[in-house]
N, CA, C and O of each residue as an XYZ file, in Angstrom:
672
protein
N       3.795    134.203     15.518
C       3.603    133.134     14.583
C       3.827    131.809     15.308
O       4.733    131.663     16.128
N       2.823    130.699     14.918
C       3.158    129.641     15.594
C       3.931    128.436     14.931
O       3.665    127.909     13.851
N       4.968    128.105     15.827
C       5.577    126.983     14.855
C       5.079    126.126     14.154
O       4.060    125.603     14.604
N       5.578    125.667     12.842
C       4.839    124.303     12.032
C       5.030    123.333     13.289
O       5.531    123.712     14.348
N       4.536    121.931     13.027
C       4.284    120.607     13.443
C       5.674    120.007     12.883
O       5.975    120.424     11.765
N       6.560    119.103     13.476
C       7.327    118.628     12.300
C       6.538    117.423     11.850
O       5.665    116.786     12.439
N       6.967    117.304     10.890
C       6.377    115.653      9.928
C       5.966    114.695     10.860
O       4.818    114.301     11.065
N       7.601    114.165     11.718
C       6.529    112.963     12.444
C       5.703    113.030     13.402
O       5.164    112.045     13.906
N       5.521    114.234     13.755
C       4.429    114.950     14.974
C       3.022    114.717     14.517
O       2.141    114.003     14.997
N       3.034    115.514     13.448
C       1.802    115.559     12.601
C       1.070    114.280     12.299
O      -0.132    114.172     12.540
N       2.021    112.996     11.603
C       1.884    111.857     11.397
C       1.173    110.795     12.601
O       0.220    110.015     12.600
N       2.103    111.193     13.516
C       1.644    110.765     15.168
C      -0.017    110.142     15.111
O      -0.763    109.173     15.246
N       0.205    112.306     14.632
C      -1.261    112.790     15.481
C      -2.603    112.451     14.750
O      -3.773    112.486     15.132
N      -1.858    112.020     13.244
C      -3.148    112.006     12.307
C      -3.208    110.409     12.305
O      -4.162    109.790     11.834
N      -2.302    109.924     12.769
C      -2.511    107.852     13.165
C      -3.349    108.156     14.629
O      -3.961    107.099     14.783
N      -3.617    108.831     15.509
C      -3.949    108.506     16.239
C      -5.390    108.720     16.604
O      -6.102    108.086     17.382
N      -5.641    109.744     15.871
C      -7.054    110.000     15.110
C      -7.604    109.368     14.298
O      -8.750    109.763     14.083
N      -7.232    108.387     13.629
C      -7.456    107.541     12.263
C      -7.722    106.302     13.517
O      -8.759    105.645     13.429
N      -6.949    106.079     14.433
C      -7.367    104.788     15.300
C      -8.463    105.222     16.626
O      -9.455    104.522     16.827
N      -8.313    105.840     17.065
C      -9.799    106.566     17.614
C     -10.727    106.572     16.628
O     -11.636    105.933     17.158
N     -11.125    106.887     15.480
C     -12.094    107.085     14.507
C     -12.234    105.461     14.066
O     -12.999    105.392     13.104
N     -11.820    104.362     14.401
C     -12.128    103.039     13.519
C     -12.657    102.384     15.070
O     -13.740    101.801     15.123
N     -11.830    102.533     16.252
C     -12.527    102.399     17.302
C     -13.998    102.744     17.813
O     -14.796    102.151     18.539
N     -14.012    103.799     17.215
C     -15.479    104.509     17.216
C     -16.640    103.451     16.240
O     -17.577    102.695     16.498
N     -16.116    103.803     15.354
C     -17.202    102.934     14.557
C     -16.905    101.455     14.488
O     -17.716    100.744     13.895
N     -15.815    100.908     15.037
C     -16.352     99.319     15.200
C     -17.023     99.352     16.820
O     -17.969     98.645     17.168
N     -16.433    100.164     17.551
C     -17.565     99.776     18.922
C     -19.208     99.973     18.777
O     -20.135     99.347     19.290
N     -19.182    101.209     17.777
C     -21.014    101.503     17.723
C     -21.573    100.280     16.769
O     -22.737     99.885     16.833
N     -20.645     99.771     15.933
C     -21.173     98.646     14.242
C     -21.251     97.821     15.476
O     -22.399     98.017     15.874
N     -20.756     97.133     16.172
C     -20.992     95.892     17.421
C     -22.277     95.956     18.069
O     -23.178     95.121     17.981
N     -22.273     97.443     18.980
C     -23.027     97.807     19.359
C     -24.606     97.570     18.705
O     -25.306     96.687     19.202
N     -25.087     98.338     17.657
C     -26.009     98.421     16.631
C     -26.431     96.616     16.131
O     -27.593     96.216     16.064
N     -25.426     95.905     15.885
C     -25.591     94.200     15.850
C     -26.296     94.012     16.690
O     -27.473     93.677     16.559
N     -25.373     94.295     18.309
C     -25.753     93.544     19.185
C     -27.345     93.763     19.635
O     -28.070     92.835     19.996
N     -27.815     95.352     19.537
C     -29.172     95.723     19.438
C     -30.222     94.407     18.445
O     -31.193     93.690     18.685
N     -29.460     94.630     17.472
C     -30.586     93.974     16.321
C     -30.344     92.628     16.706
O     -31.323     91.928     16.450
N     -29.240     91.898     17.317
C     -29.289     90.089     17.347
C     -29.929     89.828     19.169
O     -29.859     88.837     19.895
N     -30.452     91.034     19.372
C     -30.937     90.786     20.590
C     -32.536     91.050     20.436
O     -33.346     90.658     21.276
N     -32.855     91.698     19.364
C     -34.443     91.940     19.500
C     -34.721     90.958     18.775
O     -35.750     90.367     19.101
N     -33.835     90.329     17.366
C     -34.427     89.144     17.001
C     -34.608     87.773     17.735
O     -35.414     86.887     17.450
N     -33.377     87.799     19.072
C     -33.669     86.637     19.221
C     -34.537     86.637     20.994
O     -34.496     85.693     21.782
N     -35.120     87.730     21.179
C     -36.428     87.967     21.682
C     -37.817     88.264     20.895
O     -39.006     88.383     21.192
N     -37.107     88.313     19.869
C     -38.847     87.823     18.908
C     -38.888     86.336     18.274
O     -39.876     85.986     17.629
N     -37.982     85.623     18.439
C     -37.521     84.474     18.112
C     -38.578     83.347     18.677
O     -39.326     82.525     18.147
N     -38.298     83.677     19.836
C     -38.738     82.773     21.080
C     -40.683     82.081     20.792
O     -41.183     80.956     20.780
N     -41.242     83.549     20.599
C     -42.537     83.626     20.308
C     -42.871     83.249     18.794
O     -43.867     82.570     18.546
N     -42.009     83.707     17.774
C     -42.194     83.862     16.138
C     -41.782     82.669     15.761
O     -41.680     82.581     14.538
N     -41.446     81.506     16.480
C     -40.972     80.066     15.885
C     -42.487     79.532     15.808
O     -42.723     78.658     14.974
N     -43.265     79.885     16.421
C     -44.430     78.648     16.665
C     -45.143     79.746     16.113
O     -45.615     79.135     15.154
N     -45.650     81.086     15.966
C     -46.461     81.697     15.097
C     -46.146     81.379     13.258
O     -46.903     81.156     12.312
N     -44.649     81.500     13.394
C     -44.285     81.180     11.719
C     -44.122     79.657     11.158
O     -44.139     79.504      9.936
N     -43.985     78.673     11.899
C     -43.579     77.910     11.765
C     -44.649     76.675     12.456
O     -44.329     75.915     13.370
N     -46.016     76.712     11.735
C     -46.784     76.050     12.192
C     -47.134     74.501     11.794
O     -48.135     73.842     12.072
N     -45.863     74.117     10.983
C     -46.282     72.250     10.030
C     -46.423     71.725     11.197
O     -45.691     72.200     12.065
N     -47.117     70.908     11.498
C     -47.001     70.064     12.803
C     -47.371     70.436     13.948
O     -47.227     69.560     14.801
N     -47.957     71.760     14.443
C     -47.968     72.143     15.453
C     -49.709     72.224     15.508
O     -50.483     72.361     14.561
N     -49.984     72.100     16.845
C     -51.695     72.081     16.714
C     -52.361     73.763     16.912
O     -52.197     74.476     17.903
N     -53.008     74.052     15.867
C     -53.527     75.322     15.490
C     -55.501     75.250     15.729
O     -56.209     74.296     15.406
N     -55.852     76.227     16.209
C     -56.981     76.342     16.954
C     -57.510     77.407     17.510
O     -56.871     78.431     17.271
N     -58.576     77.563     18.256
C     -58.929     78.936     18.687
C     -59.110     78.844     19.707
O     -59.504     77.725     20.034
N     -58.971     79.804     20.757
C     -59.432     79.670     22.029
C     -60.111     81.107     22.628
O     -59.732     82.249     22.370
N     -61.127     80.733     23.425
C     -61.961     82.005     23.585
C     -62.058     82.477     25.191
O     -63.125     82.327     25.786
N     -60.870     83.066     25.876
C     -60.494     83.933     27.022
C     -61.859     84.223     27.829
O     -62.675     85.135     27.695
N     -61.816     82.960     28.849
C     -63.300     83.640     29.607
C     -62.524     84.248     31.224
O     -63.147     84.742     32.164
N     -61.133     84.031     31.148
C     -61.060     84.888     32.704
C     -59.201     85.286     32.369
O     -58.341     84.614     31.800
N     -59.149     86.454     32.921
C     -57.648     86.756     32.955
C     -57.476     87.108     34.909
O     -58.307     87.407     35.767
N     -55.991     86.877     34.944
C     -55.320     86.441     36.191
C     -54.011     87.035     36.117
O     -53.142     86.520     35.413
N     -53.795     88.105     36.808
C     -52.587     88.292     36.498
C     -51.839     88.696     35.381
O     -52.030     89.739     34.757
N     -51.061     87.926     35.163
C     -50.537     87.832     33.568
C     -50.755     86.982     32.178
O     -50.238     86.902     31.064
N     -51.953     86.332     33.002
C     -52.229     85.068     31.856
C     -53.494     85.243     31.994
O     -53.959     85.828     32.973
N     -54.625     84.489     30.492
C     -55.243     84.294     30.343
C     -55.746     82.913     30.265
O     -54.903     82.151     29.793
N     -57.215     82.182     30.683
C     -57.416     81.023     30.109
C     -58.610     80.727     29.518
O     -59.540     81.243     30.136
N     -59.005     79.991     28.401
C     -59.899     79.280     27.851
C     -60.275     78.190     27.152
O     -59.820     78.211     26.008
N     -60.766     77.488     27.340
C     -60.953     76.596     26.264
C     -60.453     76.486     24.723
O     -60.877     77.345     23.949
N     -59.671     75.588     24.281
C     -59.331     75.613     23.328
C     -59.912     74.698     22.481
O     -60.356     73.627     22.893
N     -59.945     75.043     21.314
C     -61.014     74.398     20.270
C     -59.641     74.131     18.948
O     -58.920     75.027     18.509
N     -59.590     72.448     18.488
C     -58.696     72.275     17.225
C     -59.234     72.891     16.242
O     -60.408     73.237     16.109
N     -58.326     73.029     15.525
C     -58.739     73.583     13.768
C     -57.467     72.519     12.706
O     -57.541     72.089     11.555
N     -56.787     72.455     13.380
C     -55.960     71.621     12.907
C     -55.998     69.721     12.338
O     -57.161     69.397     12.097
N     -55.486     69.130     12.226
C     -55.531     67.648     12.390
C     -54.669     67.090     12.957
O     -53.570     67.133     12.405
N     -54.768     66.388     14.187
C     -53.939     65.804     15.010
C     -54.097     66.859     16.829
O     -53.712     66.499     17.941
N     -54.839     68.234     16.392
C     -54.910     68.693     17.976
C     -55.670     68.265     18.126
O     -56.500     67.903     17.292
N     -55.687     68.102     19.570
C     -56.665     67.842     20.793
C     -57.458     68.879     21.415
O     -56.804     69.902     21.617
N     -58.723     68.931     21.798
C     -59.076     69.826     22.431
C     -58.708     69.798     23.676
O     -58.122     68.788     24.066
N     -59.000     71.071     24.753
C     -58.550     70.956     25.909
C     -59.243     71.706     26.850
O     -59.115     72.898     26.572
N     -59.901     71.536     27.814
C     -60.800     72.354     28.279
C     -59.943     73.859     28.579
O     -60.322     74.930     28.105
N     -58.845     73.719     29.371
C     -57.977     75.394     29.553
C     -56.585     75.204     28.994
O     -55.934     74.160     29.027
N     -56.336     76.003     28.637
C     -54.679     76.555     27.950
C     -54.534     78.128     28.450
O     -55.519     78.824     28.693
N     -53.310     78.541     28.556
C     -53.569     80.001     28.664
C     -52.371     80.634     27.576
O     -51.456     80.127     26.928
N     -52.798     81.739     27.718
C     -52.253     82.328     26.655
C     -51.795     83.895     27.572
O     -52.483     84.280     28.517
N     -50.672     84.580     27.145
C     -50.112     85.787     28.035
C     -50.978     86.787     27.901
O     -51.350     87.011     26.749
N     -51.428     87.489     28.804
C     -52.425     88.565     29.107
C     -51.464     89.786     28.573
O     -50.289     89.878     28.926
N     -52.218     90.885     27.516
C     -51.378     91.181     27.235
C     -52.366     92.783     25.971
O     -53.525     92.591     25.604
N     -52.030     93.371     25.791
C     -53.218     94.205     25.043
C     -53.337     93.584     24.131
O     -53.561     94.424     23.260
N     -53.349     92.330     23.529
C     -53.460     92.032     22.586
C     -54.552     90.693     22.747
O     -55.240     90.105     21.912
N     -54.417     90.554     23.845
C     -56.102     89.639     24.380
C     -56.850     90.373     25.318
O     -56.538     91.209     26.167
N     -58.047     89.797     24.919
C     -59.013     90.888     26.004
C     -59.836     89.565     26.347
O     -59.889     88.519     25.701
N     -60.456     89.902     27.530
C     -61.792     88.386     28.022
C     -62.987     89.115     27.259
O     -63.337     90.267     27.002
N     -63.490     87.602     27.002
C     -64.575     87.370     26.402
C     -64.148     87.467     24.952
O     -65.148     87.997     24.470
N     -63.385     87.310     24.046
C     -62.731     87.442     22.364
C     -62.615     86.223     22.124
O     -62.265     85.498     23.056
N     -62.862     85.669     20.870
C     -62.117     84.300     20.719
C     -60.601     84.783     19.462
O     -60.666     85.689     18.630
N     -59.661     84.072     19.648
C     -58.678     84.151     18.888
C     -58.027     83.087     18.551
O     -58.190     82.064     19.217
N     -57.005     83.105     17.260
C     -56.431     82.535     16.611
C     -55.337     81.721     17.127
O     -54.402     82.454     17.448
N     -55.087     80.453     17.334
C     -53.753     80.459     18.275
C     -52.863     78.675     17.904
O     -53.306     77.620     17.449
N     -51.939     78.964     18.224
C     -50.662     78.030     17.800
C     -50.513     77.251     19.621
O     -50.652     77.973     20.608
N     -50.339     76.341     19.694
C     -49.975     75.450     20.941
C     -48.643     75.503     21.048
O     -48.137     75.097     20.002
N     -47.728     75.868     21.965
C     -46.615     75.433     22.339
C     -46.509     74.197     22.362
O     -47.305     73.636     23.115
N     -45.490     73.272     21.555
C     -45.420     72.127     22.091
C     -44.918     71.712     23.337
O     -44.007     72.257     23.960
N     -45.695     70.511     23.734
C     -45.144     70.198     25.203
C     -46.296     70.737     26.188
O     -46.764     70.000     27.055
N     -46.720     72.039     26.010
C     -47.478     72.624     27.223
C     -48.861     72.722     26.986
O     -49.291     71.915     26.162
N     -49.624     73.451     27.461
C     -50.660     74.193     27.465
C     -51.061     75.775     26.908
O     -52.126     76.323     26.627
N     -49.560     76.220     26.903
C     -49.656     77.780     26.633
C     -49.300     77.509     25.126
O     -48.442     76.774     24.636
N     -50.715     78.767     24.245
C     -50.718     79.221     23.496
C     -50.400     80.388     23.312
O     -50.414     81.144     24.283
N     -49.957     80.964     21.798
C     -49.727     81.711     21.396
C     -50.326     82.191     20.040
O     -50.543     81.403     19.120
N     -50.614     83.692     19.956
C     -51.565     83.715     18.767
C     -51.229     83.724     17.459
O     -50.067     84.012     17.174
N     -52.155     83.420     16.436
C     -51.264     82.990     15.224
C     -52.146     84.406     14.317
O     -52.782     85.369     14.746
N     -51.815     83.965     12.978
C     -51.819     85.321     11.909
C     -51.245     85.971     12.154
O     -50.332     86.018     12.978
N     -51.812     86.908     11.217
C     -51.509     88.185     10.648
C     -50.613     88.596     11.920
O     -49.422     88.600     12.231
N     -52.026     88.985     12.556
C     -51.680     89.870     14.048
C     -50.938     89.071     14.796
O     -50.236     89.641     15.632
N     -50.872     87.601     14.725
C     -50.245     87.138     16.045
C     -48.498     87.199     15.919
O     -47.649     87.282     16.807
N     -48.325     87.094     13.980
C     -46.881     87.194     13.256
C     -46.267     88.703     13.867
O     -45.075     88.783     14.163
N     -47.063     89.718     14.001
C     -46.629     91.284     13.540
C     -46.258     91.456     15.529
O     -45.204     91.890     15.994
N     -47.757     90.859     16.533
C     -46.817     90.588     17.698
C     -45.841     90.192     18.348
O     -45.296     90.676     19.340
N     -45.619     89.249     17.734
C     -44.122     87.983     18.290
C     -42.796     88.844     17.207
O     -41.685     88.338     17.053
N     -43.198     90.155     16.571
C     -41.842     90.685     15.929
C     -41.554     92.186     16.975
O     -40.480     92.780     16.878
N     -42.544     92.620     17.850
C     -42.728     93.809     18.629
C     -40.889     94.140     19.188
O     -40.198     95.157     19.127
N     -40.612     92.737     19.713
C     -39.087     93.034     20.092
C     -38.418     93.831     19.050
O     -37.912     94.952     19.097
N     -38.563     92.821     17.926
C     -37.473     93.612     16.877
C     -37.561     95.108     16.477
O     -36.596     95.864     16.372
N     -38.962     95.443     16.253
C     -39.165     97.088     16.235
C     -38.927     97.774     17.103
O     -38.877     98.955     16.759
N     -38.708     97.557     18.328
C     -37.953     98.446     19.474
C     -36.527     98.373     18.625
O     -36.143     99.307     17.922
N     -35.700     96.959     18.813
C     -34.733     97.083     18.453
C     -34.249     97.934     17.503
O     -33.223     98.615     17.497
N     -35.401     97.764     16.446
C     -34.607     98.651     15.174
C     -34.607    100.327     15.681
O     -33.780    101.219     15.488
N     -35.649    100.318     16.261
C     -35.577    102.103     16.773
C     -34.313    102.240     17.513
O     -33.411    102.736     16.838
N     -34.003    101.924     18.758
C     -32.962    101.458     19.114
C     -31.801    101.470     18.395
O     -31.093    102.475     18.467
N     -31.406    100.366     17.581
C     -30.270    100.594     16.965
C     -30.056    101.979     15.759
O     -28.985    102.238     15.210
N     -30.997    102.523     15.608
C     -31.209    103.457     14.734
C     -30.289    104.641     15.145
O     -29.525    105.279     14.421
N     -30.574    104.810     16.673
C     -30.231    106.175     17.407
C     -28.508    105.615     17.267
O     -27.789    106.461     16.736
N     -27.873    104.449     17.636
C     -27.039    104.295     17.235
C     -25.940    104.787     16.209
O     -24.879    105.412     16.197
N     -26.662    104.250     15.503
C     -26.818    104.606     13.771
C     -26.037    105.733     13.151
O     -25.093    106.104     12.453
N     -26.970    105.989     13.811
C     -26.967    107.919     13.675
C     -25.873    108.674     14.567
O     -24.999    109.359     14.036
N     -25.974    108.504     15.993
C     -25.354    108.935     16.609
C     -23.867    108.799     16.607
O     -22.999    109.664     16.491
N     -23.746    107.033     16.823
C     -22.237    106.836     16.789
C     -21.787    105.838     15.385
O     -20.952    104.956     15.588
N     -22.187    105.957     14.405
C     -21.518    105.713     13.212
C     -21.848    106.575     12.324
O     -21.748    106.195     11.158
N     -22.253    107.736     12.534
C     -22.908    109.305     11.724
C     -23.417    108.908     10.387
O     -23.391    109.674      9.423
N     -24.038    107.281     10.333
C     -25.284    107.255      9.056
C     -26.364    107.876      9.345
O     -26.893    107.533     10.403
N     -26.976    108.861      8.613
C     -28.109    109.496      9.039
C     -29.359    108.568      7.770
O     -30.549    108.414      8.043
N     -28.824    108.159      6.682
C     -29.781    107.294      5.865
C     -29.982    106.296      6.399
O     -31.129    106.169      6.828
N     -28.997    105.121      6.632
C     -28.763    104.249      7.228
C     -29.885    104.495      8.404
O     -30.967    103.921      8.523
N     -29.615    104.979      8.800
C     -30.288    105.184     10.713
C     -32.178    105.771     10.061
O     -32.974    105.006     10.606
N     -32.517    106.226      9.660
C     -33.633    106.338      9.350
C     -34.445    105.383      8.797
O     -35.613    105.195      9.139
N     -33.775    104.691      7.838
C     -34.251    103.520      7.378
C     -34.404    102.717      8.448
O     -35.426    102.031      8.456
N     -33.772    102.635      9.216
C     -33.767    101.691     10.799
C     -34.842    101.989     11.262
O     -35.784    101.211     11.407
N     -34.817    103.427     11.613
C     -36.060    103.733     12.169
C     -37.667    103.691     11.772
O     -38.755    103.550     12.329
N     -37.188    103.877     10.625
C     -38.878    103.839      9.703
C     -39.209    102.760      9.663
O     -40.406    102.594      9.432
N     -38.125    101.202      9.910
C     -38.772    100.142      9.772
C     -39.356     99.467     11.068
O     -40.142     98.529     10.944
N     -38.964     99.953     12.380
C     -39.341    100.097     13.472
C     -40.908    100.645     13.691
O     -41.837    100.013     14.193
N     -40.920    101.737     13.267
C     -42.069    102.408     13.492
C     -42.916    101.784     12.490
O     -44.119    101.848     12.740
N     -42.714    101.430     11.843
C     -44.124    100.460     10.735
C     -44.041     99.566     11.116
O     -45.059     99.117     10.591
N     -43.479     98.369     11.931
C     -43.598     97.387     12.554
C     -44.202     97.392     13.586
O     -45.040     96.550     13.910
N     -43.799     98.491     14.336
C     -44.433     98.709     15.606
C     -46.446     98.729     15.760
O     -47.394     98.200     16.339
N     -45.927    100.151     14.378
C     -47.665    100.262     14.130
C     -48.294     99.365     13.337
O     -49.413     99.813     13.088
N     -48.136     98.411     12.866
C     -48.794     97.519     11.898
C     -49.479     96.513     12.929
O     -50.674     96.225     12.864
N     -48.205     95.782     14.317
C     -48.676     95.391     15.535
C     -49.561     95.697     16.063
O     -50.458     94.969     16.488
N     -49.422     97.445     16.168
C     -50.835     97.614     16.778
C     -52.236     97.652     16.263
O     -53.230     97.324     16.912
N     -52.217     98.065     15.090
C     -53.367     98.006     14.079
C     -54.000     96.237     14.025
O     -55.168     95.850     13.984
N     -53.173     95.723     14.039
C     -53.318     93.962     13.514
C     -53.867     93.804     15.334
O     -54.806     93.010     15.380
N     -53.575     94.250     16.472
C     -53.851     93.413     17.227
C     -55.178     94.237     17.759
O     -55.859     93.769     18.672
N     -55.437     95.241     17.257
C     -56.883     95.855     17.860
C     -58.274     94.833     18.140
O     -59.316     95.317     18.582
């Protein structure tokens, strides 16, 4: 027969498990943040000038040569107050192809555009749908929400694919 535990043994052992177990889930709840305040603020960068177009010069430009990582073409206003410009480029990327004309937002200050709508909104969020997949496995793994974590994930994967559908 094996001896009982005495009281404050037991007590010890069940505080010390209770603080391992809050350690656990505030390092993964940090963790899982830090996922999601990192894909937003890499979709940030791009999604200020796709969402946030008062003032900004909006236009089309139609990709007659890609280089690398960039594209350039002529840009044409649609707006009031842009300028046309014979080249701007815009990031080479599956979501431009040469010879297309597309939808596009001016960086202020530069030359480089970025594309606007539907499709150009659902691209400049691509970070965050990694992220959410990403923080999902989290989720799941080290804070054992399995609802929680699916919902993460499902909103990932419809973001992801809506991107790709919108940018065909």
């Amino acid at each position: 027969m094996i001896p009982a535990m005495p009281a404050s043994a037991a007590t010890a052992r069940q505080a010390s498990v209770t603080a391992l177990r809050f350690g656990r889930v505030a390092t993964m709840g940090v963790l899982a943040a830090l996922i999601l305040f990192t894909g937003v603020w890499g979709s940030w960068g791009t999604a200020q000038h796709v969402m946030l177009t008062k003032g900004r010069e909006r236009g089309t430009v139609r990709v007659t040569s890609c280089t690398g990582d960039t594209c350039r073409g002529p840009f044409t206003p649609v707006s009031e107050g842009a300028r046309a410009r014979s080249r701007v480029e815009i990031a080479k990327s599956v979501a431009v192809r040469k010879g297309l004309t597309y939808d596009v937002v001016v960086k202020p200050g530069t030359d480089e555009v970025v594309r606007s709508g539907p499709a150009g909104i659902l691209y400049a969020w691509v970070p965050l749908g990694g992220a959410l997949l990403l923080a999902s496995v989290v989720v799941a793994g080290g804070l054992r929400l399995a609802r929680p974590a699916w919902v993460l994930a499902g909103s990932g994967i419809a973001l992801l694919t809506a991107a790709f559908f919108a940018t065909l």
